[in-house]
C-alpha positions in Angstrom: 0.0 0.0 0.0 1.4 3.4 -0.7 1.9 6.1 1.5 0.0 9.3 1.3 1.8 12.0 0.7 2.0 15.2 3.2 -0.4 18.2 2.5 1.1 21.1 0.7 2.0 24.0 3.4 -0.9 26.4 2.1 -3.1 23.2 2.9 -2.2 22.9 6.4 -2.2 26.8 6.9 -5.4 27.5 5.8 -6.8 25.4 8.5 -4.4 27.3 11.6 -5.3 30.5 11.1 -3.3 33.3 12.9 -5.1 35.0 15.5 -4.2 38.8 16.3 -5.8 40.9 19.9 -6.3 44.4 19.6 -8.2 47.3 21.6 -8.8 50.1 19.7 -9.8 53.1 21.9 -12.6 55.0 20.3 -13.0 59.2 20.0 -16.3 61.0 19.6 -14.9 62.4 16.0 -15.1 58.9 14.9 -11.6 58.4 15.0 -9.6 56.1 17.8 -6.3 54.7 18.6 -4.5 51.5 18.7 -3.8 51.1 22.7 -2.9 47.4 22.8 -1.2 44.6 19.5 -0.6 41.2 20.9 3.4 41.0 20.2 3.2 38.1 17.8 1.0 40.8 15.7 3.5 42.9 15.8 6.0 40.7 14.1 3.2 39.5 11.9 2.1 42.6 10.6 5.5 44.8 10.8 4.4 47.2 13.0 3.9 48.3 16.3 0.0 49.3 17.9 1.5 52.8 18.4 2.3 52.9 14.1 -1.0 51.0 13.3 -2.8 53.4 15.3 -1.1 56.6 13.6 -1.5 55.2 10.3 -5.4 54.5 11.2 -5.8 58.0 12.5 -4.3 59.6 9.1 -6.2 56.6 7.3 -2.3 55.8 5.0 -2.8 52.4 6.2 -0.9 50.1 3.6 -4.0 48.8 2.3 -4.5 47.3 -1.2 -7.9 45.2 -3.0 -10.5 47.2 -1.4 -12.6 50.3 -1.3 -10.6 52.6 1.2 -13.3 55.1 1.8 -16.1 52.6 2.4 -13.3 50.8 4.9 -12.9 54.0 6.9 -16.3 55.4 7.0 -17.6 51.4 8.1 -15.2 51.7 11.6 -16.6 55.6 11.8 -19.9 54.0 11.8 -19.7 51.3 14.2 -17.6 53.8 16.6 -20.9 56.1 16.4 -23.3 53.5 16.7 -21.4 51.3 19.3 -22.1 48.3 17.3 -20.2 44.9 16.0 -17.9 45.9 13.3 -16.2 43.7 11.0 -14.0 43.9 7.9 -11.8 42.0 5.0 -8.8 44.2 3.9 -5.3 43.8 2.4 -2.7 45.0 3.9 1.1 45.5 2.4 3.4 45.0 5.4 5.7 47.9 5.1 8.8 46.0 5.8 9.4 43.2 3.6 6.0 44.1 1.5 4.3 40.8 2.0 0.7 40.7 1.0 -1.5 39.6 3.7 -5.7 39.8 3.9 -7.1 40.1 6.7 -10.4 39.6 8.4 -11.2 41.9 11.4 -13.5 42.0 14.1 -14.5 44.4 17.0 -16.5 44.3 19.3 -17.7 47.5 22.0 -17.6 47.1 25.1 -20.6 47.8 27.6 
C-alpha cells in the first residue's frame, strides 16, 4: 500500500489560522487609537500598535484590493453606533511588502 503524501503547506495553513488581539480606543470624531497589539501581531504585521494606530488616525494604512473610503467610513460607523464591526482588507506590510488579507472583528464594550 502506498503512502499518502504530506499536505502542501498552504493546505495545512489554511486550516491554523493566525489570531491577532487588539483594543482600539474610540473618539467622539469617529476616530480612535491603537492602545494594545498582541506582540506576535507585531511581528506578523511589521508594525507596532503605536504605528498602526497613527497610520489608522491619518487613514495611510498600507491597504490594497478594497474600497478605502467605504473601509474607513464602516469603523466611523460602528464607533458612532457602538455596534459589532467587521471587515476584510489587504494590507502590504511595510517592511518586507508581504501581502496579507485580513479579516477583522470588534467588538464594543458595555
Amino acid at each position: 500500500m502506498e503512502k499518502p503524501s504530506p499536505p502542501a503547506p498552504w493546505a495545512t495553513a489554511t486550516h491554523h489560522p493566525i489570531g491577532v488581539l487588539y483594543q482600539f480606543w474610540p473618539r467622539p470624531d469617529g476616530t480612535g487609537r491603537m492602545v494594545f497589539i498582541s506582540k506576535g501581531a507585531e511581528a506578523f504585521l511589521e508594525s507596532t500598535a503605536d504605528e498602526i494606530g497613527w497610520m489608522l488616525e491619518r487613514r495611510c494604512l498600507p491597504l490594497f484590493g478594497i474600497d478605502e473610503e467605504k473601509f474607513y467610513t464602516s469603523i466611523q460607523h460602528a464607533i458612532w453606533q457602538r455596534i459589532p464591526w467587521s471587515s476584510e482588507m489587504g494590507y502590504l506590510t511595510p517592511k518586507t511588502q508581504r501581502r496579507l488579507w485580513l479579516h477583522l472583528q470588534s467588538f464594543p464594550q458595555t
